[in-house]
Each structure stands twice: as C-alpha cells, then as structure tokens.
Backbone and ligand atoms as CSV (ligand in chain L), in Angstrom:
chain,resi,resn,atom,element,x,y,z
A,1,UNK,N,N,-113.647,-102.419,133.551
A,1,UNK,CA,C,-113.875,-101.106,134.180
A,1,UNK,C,C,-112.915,-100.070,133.605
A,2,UNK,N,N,-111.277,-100.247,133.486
A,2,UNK,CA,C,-110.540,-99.509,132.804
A,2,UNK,C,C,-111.526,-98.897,131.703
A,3,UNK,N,N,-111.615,-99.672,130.150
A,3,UNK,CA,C,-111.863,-99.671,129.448
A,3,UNK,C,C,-113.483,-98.396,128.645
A,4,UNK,N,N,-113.982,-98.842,129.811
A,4,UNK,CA,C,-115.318,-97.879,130.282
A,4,UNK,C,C,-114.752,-96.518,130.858
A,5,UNK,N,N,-113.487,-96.270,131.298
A,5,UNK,CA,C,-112.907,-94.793,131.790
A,5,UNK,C,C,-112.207,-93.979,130.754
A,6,UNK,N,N,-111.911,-95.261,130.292
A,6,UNK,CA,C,-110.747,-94.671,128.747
A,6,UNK,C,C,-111.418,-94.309,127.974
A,7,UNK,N,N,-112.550,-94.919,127.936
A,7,UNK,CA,C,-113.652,-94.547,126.479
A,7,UNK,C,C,-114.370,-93.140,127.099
A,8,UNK,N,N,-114.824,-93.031,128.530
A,8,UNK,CA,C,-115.374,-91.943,129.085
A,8,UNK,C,C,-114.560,-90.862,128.792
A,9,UNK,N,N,-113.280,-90.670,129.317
A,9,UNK,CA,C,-111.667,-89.421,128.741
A,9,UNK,C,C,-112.069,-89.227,127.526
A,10,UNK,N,N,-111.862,-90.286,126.885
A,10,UNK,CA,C,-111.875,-90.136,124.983
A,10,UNK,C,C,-113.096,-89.365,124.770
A,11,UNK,N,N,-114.458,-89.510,124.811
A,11,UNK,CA,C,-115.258,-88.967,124.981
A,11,UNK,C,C,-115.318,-87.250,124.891
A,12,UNK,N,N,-115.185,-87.368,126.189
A,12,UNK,CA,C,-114.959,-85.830,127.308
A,12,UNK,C,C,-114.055,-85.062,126.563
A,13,UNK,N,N,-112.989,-85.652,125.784
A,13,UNK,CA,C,-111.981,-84.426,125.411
A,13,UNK,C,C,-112.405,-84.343,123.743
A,14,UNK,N,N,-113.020,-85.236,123.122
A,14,UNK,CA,C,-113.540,-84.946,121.553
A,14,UNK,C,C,-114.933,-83.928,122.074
A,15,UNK,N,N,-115.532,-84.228,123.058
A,15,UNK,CA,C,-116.471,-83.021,123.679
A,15,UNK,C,C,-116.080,-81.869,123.706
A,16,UNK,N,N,-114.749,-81.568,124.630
A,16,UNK,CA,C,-113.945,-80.884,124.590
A,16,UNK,C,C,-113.461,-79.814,123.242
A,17,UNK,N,N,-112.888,-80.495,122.507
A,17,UNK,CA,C,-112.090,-79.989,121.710
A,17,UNK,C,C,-113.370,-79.561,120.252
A,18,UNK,N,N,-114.870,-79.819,120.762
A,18,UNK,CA,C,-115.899,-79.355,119.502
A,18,UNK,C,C,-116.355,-77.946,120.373
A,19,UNK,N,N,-116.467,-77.906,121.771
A,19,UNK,CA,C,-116.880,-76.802,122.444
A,19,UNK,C,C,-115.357,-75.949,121.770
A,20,UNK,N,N,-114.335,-76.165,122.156
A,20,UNK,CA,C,-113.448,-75.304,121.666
A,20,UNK,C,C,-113.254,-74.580,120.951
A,21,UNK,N,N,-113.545,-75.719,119.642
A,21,UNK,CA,C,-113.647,-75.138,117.798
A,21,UNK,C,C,-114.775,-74.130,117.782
A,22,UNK,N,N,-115.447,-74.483,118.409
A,22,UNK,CA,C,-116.664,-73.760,118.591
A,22,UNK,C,C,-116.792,-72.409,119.209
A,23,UNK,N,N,-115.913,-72.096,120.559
A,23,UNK,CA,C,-115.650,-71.329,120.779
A,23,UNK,C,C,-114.488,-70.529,119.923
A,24,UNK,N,N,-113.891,-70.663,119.294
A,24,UNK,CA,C,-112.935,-69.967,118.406
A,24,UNK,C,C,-113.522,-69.592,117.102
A,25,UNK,N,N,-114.654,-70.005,116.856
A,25,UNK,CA,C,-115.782,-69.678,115.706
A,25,UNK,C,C,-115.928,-68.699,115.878
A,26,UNK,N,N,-116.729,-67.972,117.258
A,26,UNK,CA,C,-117.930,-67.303,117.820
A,26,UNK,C,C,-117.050,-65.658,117.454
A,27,UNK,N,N,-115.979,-65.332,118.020
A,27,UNK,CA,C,-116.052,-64.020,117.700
A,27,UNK,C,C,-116.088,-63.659,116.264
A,28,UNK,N,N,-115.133,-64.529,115.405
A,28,UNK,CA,C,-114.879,-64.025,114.019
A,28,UNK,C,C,-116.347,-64.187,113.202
A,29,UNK,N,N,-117.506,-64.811,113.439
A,29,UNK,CA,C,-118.115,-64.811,113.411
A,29,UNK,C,C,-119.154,-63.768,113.443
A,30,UNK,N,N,-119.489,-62.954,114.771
A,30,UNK,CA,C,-119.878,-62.202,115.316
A,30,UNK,C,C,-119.649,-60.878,114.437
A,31,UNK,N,N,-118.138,-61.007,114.502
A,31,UNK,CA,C,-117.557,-59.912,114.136
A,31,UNK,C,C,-117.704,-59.579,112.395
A,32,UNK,N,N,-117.873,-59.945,111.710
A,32,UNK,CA,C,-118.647,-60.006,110.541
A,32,UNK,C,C,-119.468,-59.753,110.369
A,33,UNK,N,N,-120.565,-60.217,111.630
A,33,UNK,CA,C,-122.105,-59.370,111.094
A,33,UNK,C,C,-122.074,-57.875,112.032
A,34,UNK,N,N,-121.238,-57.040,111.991
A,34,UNK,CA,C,-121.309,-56.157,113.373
A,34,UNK,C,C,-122.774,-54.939,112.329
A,35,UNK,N,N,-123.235,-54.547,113.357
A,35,UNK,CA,C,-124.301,-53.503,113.317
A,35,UNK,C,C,-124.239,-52.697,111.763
A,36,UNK,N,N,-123.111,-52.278,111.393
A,36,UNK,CA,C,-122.798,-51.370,110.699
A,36,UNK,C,C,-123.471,-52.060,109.614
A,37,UNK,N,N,-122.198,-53.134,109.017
A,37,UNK,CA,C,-123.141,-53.694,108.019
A,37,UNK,C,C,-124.201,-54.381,107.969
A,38,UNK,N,N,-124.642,-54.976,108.820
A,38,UNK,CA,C,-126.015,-55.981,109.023
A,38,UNK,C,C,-127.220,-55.060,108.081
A,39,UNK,N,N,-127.173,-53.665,107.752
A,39,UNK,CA,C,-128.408,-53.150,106.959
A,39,UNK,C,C,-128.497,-54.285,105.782
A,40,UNK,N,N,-127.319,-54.152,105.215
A,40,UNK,CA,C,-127.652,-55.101,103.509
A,40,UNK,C,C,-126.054,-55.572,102.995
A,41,UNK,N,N,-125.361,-56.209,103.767
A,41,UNK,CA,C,-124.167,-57.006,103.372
A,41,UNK,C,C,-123.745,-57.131,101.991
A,42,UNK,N,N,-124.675,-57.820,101.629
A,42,UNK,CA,C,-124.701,-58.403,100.348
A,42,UNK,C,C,-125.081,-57.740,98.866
A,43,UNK,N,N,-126.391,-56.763,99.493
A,43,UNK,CA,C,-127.678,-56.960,98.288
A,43,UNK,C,C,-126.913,-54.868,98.651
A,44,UNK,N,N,-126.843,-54.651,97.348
A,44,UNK,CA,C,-126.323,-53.640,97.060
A,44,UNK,C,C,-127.621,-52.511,97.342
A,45,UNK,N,N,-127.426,-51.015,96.881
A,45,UNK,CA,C,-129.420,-50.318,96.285
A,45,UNK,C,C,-129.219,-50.840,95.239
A,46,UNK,N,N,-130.595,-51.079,94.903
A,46,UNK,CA,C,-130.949,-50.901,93.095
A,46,UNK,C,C,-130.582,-52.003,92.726
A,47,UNK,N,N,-130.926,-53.074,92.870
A,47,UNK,CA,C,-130.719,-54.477,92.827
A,47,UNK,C,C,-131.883,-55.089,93.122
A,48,UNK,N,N,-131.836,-56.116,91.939
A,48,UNK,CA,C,-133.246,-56.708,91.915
A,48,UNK,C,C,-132.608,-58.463,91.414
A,49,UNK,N,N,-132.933,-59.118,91.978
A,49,UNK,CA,C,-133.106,-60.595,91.952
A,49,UNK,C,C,-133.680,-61.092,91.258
A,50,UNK,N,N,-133.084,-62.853,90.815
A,50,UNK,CA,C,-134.186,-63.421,89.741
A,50,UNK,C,C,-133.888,-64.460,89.831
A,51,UNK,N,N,-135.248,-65.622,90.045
A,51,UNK,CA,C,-134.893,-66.485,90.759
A,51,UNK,C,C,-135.202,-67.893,88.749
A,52,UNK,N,N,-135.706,-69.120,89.266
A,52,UNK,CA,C,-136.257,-69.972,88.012
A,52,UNK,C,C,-136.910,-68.756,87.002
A,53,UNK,N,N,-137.990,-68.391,87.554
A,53,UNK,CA,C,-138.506,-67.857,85.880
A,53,UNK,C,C,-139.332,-66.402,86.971
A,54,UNK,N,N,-138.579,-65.918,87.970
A,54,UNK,CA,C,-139.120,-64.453,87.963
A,54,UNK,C,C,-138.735,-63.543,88.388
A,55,UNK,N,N,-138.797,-62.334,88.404
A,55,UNK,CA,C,-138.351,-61.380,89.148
A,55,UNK,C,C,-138.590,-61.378,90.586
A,56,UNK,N,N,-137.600,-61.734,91.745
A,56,UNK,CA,C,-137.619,-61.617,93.053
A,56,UNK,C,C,-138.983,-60.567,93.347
A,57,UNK,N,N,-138.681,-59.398,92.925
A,57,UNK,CA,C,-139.965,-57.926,93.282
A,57,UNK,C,C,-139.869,-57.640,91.863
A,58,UNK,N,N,-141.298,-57.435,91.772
A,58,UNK,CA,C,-142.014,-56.761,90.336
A,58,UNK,C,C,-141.473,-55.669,90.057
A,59,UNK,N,N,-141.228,-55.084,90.822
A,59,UNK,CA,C,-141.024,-53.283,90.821
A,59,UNK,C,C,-139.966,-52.928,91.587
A,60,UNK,N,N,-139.428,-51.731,91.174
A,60,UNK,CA,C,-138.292,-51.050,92.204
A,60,UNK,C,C,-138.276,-49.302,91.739
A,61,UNK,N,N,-137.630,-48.831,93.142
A,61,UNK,CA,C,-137.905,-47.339,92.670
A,61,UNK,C,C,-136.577,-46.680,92.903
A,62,UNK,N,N,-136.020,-45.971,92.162
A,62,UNK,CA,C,-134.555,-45.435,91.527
A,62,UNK,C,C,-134.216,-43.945,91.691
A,63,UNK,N,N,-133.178,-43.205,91.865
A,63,UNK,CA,C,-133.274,-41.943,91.434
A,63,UNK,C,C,-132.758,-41.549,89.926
A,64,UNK,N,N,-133.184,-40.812,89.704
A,64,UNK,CA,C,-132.777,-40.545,87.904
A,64,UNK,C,C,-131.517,-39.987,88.123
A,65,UNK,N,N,-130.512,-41.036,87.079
A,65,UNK,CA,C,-129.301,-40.985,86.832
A,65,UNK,C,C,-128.531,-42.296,87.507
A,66,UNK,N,N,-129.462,-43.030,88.549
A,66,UNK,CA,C,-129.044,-44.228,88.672
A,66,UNK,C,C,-129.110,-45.624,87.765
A,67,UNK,N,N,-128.572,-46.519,88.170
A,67,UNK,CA,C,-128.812,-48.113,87.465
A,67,UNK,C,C,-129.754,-49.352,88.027
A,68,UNK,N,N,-129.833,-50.126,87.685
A,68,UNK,CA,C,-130.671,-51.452,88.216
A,68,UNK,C,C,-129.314,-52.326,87.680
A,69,UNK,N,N,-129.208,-53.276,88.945
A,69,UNK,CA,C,-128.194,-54.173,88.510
A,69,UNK,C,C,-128.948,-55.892,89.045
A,70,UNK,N,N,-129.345,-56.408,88.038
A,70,UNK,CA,C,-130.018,-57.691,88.009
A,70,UNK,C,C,-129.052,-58.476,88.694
A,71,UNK,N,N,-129.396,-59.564,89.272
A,71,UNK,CA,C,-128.924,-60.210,89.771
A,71,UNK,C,C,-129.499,-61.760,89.340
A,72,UNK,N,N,-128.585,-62.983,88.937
A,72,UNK,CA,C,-129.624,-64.195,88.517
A,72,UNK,C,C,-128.859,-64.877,89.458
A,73,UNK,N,N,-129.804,-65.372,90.723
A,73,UNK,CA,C,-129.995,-66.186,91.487
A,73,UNK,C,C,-129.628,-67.492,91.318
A,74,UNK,N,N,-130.319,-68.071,90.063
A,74,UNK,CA,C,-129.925,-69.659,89.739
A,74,UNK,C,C,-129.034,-69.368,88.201
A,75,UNK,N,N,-128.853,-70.527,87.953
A,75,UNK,CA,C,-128.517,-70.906,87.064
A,75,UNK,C,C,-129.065,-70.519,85.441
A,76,UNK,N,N,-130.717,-70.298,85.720
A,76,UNK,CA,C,-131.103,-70.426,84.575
A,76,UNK,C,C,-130.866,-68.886,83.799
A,77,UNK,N,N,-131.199,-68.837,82.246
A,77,UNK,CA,C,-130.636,-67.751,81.200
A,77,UNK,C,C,-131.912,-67.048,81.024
A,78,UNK,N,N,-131.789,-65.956,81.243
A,78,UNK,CA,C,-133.297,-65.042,81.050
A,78,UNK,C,C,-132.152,-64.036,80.149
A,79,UNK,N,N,-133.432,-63.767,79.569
A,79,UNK,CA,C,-133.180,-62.581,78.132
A,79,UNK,C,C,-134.322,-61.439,78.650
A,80,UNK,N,N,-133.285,-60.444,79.072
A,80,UNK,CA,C,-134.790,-59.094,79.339
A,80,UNK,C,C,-134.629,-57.958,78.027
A,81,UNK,N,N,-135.513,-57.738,77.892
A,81,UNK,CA,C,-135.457,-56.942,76.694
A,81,UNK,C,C,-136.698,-55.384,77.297
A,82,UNK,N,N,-136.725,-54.286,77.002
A,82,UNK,CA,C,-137.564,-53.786,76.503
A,82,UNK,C,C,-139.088,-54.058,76.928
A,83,UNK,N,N,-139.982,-53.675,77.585
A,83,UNK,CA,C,-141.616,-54.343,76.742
A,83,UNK,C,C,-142.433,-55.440,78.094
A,84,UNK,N,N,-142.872,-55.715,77.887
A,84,UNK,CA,C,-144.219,-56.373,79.243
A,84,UNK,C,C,-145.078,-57.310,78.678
A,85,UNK,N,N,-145.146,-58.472,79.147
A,85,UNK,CA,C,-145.948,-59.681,79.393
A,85,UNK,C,C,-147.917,-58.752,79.514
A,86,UNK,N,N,-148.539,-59.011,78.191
A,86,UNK,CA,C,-149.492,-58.601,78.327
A,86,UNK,C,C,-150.506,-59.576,78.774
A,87,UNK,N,N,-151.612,-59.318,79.533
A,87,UNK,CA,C,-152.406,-60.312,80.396
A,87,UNK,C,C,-152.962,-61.689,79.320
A,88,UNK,N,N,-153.389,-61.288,77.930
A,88,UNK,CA,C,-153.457,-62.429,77.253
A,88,UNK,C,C,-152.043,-63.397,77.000
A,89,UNK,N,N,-150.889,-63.126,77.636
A,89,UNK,CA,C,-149.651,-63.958,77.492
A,89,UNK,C,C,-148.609,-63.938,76.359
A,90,UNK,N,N,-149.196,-62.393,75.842
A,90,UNK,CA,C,-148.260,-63.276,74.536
A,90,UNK,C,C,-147.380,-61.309,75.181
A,91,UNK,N,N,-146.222,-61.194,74.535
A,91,UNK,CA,C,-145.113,-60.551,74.863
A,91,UNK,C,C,-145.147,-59.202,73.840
A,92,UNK,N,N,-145.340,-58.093,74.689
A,92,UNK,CA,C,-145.471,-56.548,73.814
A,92,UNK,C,C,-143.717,-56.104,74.099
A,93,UNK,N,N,-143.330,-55.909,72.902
A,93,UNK,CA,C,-141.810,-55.110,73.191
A,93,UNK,C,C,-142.082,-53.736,72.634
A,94,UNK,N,N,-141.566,-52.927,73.544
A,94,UNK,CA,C,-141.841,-51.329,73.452
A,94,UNK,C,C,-141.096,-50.916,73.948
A,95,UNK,N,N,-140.159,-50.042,73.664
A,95,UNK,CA,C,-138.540,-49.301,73.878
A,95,UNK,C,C,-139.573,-47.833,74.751
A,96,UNK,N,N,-139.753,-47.696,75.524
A,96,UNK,CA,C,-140.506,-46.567,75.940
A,96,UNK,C,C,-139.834,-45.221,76.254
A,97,UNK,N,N,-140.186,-43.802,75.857
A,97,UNK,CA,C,-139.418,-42.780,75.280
A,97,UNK,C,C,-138.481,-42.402,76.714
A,98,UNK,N,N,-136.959,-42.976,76.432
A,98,UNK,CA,C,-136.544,-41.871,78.053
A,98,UNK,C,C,-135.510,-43.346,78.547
A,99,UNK,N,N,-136.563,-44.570,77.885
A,99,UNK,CA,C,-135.968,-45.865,78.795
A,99,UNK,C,C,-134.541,-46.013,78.051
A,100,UNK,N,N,-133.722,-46.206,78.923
A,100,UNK,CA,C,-132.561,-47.473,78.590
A,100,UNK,C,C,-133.026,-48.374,77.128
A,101,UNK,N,N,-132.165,-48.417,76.469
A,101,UNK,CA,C,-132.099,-49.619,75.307
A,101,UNK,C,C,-131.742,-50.849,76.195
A,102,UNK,N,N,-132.455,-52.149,76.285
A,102,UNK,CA,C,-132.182,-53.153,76.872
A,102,UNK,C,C,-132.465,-54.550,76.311
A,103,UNK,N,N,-131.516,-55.198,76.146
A,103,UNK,CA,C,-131.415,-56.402,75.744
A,103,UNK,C,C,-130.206,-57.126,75.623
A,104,UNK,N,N,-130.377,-58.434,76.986
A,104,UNK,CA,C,-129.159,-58.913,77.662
A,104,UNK,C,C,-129.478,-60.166,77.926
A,105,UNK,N,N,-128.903,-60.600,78.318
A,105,UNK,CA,C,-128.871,-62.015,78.751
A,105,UNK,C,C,-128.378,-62.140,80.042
A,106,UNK,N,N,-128.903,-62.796,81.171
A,106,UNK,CA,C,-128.278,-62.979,82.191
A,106,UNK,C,C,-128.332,-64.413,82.565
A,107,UNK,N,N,-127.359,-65.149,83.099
A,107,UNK,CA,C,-127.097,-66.849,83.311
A,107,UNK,C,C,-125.963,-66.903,84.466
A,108,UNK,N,N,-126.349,-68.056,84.722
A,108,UNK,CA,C,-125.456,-68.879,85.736
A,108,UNK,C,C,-124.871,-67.789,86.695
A,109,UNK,N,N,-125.647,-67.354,87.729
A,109,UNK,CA,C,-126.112,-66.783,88.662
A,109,UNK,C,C,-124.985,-65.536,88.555
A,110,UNK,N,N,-124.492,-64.941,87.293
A,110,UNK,CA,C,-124.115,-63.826,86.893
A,110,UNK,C,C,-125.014,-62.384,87.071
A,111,UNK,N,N,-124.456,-61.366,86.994
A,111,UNK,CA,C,-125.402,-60.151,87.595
A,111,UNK,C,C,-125.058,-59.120,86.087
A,112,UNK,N,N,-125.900,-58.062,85.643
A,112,UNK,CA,C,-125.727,-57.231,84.615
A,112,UNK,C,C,-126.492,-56.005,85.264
A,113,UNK,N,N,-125.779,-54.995,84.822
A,113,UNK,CA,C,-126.618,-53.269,85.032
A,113,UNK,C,C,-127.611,-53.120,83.658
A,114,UNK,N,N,-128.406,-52.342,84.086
A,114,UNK,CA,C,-129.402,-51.600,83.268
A,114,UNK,C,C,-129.267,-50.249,83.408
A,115,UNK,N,N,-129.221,-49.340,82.311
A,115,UNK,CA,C,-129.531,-48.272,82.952
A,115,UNK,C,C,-127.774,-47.438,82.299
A,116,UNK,N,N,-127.568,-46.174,82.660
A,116,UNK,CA,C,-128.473,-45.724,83.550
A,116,UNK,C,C,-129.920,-44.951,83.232
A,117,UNK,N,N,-130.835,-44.716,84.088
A,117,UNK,CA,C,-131.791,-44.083,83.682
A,117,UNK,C,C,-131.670,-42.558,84.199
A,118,UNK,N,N,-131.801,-41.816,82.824
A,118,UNK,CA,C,-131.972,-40.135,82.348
A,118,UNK,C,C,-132.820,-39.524,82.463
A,119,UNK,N,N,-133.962,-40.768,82.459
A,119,UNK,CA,C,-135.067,-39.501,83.012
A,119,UNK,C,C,-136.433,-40.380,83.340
A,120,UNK,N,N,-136.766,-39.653,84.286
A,120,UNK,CA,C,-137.931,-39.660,85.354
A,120,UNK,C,C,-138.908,-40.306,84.593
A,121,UNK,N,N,-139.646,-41.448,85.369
A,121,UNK,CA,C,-140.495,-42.130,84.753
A,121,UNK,C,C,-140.842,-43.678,85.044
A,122,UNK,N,N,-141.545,-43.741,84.743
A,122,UNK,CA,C,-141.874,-45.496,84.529
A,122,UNK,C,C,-141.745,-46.278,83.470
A,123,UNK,N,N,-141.056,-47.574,83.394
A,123,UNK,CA,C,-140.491,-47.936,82.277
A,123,UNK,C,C,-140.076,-49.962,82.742
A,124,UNK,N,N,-140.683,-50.477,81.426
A,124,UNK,CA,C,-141.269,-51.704,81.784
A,124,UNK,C,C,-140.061,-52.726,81.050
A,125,UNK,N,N,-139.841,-53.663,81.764
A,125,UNK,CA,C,-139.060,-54.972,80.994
A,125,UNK,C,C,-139.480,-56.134,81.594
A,126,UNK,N,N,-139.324,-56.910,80.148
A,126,UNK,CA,C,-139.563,-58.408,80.244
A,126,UNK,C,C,-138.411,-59.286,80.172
A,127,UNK,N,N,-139.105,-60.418,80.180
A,127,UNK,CA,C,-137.810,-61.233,80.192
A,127,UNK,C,C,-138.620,-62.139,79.170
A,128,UNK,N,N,-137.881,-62.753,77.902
A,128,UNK,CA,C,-138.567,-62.829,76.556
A,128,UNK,C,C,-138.754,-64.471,76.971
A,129,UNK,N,N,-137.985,-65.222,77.617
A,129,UNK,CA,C,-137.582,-66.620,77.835
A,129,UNK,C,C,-139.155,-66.955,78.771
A,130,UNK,N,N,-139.281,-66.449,79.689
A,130,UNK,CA,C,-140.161,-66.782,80.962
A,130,UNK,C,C,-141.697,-65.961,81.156
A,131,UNK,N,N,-142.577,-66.238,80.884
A,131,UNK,CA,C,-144.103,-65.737,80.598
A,131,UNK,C,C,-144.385,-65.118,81.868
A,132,UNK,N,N,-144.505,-63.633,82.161
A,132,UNK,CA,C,-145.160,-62.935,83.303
A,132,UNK,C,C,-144.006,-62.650,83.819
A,133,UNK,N,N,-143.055,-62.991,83.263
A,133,UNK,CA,C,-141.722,-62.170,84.177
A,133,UNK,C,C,-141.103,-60.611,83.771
A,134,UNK,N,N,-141.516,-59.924,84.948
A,134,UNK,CA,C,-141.705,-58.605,84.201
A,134,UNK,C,C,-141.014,-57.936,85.440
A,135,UNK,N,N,-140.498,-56.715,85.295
A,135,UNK,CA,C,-140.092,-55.906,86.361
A,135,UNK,C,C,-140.124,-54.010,85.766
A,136,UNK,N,N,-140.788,-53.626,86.671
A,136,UNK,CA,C,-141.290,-51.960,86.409
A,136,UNK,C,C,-140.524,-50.793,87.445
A,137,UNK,N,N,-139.695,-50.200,86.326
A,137,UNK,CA,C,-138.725,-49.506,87.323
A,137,UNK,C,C,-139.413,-48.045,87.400
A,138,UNK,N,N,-139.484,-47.575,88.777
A,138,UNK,CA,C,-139.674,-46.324,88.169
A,138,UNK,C,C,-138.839,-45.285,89.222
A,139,UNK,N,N,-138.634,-44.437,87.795
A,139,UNK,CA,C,-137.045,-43.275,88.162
A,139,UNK,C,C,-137.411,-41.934,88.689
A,140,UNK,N,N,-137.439,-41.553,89.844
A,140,UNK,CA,C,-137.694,-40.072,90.458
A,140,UNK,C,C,-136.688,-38.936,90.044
A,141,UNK,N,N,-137.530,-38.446,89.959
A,141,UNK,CA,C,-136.684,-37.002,89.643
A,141,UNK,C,C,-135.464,-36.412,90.467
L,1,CU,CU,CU,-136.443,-65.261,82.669
C-alpha cells in the first residue's frame, strides 16, 4: 500500500512540475505573437518563396523603385534568369526593356533581391533548372 502512495506523489508532482513548465511557457509565448506583429512576422513585402521546383505565387505586384527578394525554402539550387517557360516546355530568355538584368542562383534555403525595378511594367523570370517555374512581377507606377 505504501508503495502505491509513493508512486501516486511521484506521479502528481512530475504532473505538477509539466503544468508548471507549461505555465511559464504561456506568457513569453503569447507575448511574441502580440497583435502588432502577427500581420507578417516573418515574410517581409515583396517576397516571394520557392519551394522543390516552384515559385510559392506565380506573380507579385511591386511599386516602381522597389525589389523582390526570393526566398528558397528548401535546399534545392534554382538559377532564375531573365525569360519564361513557354507552353511547348522548352525555355525563352528575354531581358525585357525596363527589367532588372537577372541571373542568380539561389540554394540551401538562402534568400537574394532582384531588382530594383525603374520602371512600370510587367516583366517575366524563369528559373533555368526547373520546367514551368516562372514568376511575373509587375511594377506600378
Ligand atoms: Cu528552380
């Protein structure tokens, strides 16, 4: 009977002492995500993601004189250059009049800017490594 009380205590206070930890979590916790920042913590404007072989969102929209700052998600090495994945698959590179000169490499979940962009417009990049991976920025006046 002892034995069954001692183990019950032992119990009750490792119970104890996880509600505790637990409670000493909760504000600092809390307090990290407060209102202010909860819009976008992390993910900056003008940031675009890239996950195995694609652009998170196809498209994004900019003001002229801003940047695009890629972001690579995994591990893997994409090369964006210039130019768009044409529907028969094979890869058009076209520096389009106004665009950014672009050709970079991004890897091992490293981030690079594009840009900035000067002037107003729509303006296309691929990524030369990954078929259909394309992203279309376009810059408002
Ligand atoms: Cu890629």
């Amino acid at each position: 009977m002892k034995k069954i009380v001692i183990a019950f205590v032992l119990v009750s206070l490792m119970t104890m002492g996880i509600v505790a930890c637990s409670r000493d979590g909760a504000p600092t916790v809390s307090s990290s995500t407060s209102p202010v920042v909860a819009a976008s913590p992390t993910t900056p404007p003008d940031t675009v993601h890239m996950d195995d072989e694609q652009f998170v969102q196809k498209s994004i929209m900019i003001n002229k004189g801003e940047s695009v700052t890629l972001i690579d998600d995994v591990s893997t090495l994409h090369v964006i250059a210039n130019g768009v994945w044409q529907s028969n698959g094979i890869p058009l590179y076209q520096e389009e009049p106004g665009a950014p000169s672009v050709q970079l490499q991004v890897q091992d979940k490293g981030s690079h800017q594009i840009g900035p962009f000067t002037t107003a417009g729509t303006f296309h990049f691929y990524c030369t490594v990954h078929q259909d991976m394309s992203l279309t920025v376009i810059v408002q006046e």
